[in-house]
C-alpha positions in Angstrom: -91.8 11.0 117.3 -93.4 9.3 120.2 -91.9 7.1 122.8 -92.9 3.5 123.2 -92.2 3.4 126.8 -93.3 4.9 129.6 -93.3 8.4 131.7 -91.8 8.3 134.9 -93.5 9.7 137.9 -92.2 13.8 138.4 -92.4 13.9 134.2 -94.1 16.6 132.8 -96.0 15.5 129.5 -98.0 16.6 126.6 -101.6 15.7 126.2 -104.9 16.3 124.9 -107.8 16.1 126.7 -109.8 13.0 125.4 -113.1 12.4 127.6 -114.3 14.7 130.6 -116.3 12.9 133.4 -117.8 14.3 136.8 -114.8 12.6 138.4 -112.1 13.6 136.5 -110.2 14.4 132.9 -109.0 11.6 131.0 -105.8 12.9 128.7 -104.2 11.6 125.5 -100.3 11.6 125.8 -99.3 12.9 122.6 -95.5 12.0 123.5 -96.3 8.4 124.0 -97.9 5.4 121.9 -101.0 4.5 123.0 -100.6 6.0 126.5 -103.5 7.4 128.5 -103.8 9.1 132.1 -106.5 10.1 134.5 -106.4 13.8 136.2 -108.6 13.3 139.1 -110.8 15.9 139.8 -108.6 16.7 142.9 -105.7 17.5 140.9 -107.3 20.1 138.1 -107.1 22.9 139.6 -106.6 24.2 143.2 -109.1 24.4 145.9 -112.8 22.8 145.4 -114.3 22.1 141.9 -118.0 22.3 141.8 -118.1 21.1 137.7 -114.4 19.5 135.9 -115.9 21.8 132.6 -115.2 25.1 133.9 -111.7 24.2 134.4 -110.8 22.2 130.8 -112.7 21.9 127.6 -112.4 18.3 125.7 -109.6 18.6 123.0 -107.7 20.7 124.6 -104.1 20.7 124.6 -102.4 20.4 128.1 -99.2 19.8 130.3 -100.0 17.8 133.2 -97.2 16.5 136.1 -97.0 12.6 135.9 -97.4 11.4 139.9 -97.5 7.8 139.8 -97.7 4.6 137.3 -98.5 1.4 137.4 -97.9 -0.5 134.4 -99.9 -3.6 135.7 -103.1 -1.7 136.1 -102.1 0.2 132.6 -102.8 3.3 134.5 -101.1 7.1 134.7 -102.3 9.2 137.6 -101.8 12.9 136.2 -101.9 16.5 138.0 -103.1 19.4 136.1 -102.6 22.0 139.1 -99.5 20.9 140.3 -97.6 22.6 136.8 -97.3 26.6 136.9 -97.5 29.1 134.0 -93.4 29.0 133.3 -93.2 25.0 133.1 -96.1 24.8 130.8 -95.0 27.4 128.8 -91.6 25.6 128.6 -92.8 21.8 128.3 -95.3 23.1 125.0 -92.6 24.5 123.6 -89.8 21.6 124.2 -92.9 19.9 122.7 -92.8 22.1 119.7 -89.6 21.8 119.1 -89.7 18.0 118.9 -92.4 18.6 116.3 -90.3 20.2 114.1 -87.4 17.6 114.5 -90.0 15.0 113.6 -90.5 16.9 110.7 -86.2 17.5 110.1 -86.0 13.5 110.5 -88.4 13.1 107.5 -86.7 15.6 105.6 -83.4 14.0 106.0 -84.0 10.3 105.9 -87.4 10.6 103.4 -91.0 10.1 104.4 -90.7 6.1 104.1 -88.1 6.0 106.4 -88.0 2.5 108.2 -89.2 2.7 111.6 -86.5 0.5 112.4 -84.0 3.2 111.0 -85.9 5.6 112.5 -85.3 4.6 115.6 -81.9 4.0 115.4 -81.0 7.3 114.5 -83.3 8.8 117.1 -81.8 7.0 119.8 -78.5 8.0 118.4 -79.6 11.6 118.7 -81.0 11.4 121.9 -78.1 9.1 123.8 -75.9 12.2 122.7 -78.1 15.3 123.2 -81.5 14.8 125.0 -83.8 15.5 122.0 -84.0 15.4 118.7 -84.1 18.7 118.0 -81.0 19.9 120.2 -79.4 17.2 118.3 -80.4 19.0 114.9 -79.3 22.3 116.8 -75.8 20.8 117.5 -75.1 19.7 113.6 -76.6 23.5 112.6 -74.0 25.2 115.2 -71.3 23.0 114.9 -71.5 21.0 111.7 -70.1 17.6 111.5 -67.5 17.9 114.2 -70.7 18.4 116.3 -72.2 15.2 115.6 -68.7 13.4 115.2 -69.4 11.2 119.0 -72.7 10.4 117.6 -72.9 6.7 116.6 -74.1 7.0 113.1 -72.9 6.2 109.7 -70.6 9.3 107.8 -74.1 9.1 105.3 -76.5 9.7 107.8 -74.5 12.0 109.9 -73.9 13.8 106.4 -77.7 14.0 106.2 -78.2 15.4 109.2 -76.0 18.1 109.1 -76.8 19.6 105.4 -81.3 19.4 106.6 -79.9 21.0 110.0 -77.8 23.8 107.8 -80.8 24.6 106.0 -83.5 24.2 108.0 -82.9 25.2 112.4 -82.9 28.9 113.0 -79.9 28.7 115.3 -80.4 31.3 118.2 -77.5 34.0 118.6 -76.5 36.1 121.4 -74.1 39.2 121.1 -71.3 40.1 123.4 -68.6 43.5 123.7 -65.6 44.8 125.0 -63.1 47.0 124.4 -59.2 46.4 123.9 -56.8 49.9 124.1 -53.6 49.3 121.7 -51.0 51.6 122.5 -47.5 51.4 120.6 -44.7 54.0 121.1 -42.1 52.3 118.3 -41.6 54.4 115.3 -43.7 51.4 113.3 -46.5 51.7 115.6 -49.1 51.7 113.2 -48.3 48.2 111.6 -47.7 47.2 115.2 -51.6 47.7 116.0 -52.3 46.3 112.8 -50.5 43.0 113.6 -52.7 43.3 117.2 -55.4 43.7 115.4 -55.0 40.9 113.0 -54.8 38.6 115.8 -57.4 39.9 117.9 -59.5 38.8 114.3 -58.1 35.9 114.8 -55.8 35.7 111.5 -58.5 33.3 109.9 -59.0 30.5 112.0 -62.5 31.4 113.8 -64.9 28.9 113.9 -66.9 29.4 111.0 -70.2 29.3 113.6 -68.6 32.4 115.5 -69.3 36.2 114.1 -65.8 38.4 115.7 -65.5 41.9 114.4 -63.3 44.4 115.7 -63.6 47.9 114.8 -61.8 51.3 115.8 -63.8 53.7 118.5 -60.9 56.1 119.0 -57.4 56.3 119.8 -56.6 53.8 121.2 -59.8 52.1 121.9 -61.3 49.2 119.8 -64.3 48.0 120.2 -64.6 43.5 119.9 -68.1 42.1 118.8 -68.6 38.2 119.4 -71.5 37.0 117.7 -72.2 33.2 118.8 -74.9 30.6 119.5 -74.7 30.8 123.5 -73.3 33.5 126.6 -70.4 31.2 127.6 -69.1 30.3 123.8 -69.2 34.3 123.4 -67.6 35.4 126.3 -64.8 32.7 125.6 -63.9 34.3 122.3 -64.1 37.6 123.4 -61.9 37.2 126.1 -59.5 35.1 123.7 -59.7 37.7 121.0 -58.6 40.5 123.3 -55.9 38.3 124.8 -54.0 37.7 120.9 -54.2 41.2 120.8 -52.8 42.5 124.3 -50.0 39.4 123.9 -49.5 40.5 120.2 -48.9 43.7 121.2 -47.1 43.4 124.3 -44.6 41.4 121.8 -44.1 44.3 119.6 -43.4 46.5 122.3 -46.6 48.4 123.0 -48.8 48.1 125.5 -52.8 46.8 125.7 -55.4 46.3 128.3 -59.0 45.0 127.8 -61.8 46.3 129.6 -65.7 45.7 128.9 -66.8 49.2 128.9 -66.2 51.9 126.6 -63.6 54.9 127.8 -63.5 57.1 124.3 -65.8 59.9 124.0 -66.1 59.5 120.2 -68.3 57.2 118.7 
């Protein structure tokens, strides 16, 4: 997808360089329609240039910093020098990413898609999430309840949702901690059973969310949250071991969570 508009000045972009001159680099936006800027030969690299070649080879894929443009003139004033190792790395793979959602959007919608549609549903996507692709990321995580603010049709939404389920490779992170389930009433094993059951949850986890709890030794049981950030994790792992402490507690015994593991055996 490329934009119609604009960049605004402060916007890193993605671009190929087109032309190289003695004065400077002329680059190829390749996130905007027929859009074209001038690094000059100041802004390619730090400290004096005796030749623009030894710096950038013609074709070559860049990230430049957008420092002023005048629409009137049809002209973007670009900075190569003024973008460091971690924003490049990060703008060509944002870049990247809407690649692929480009690609998602084709999948979905078919090849001869309407631009007119197109657009609509990009616009949609990116209103609500940013990008494209963390829109796709959204309807992979969370299905449609994800996408249900999203001001598209149940059809297209449905779309979305099954080339996102079979298509993004939804990133997962992995969090632990340790509840110890303690019950001194004659029934005390169904009582840790019943903590247990609800530290699991008793069936209603979100079908996006991995929670396994497993026994490390009297009384310590270990809690694994498998889920697509740090904060969604941590929530559920603090929620699982509170059903179980309160479950517990209930029933007469006693529990206490704590993030690191107290049993010698494994």
């Amino acid at each position: 997808m490329k934009f119609s508009g604009w960049p605004e000045p402060g916007e890193l972009v993605v671009g190929r360089v087109d032309e190289i001159e003695d004065f400077g680099v002329f680059v190829d936006l390749l996130e905007y329609e027929d859009k074209r800027g001038l690094c000059h030969i100041s802004e390619v690299a730090s400290g004096w240039i005796k030749n623009v070649r030894d710096h950038v080879n013609t074709d070559q894929r860049v990230v430049a910093k957008v420092l002023d443009v005048d629409k009137s003139a049809q002209q973007i004033d670009l900075s190569l020098k003024d973008v460091n190792d971690h924003q490049r790395k990060d703008k060509i793979q944002e870049w990247k990413n809407e690649q692929k959602a480009d690609n998602w959007m084709e999948i979905a919608f078919g090849e001869d898609i309407e631009d007119d549609d197109y657009t609509e549903i990009a616009n949609a996507l990116l209103s609500k999430f940013g990008s494209l692709y963390d829109g796709f990321e959204e309807a992979a995580i969370h299905g449609h309840e994800g996408l249900e603010n999203v001001d598209l049709s149940e059809e297209r939404i449905d779309a979305l949702v099954e080339t996102a389920r079979k298509n993004v490779s939804v990133p997962y992170v992995t969090v632990t901690g340790y509840v110890d389930l303690e019950s001194p009433e004659p029934d005390g094993v169904d009582v840790i059973k019943e903590a247990l059951q609800a530290a699991e949850g008793n069936g209603e986890i979100p079908e996006e969310i991995s929670l396994k709890v497993t026994y490390v030794g009297s009384p310590e049981y270990r809690i694994e949250v498998q889920a697509p950030n740090y904060k969604t994790a941590e929530d559920h792992l603090e929620a699982s071991a509170q059903r179980a402490t309160e479950q517990i507690a209930e029933d007469g015994g006693s529990g206490e969570f704590h993030r690191e593991r107290r049993s010698d055996d494994e």
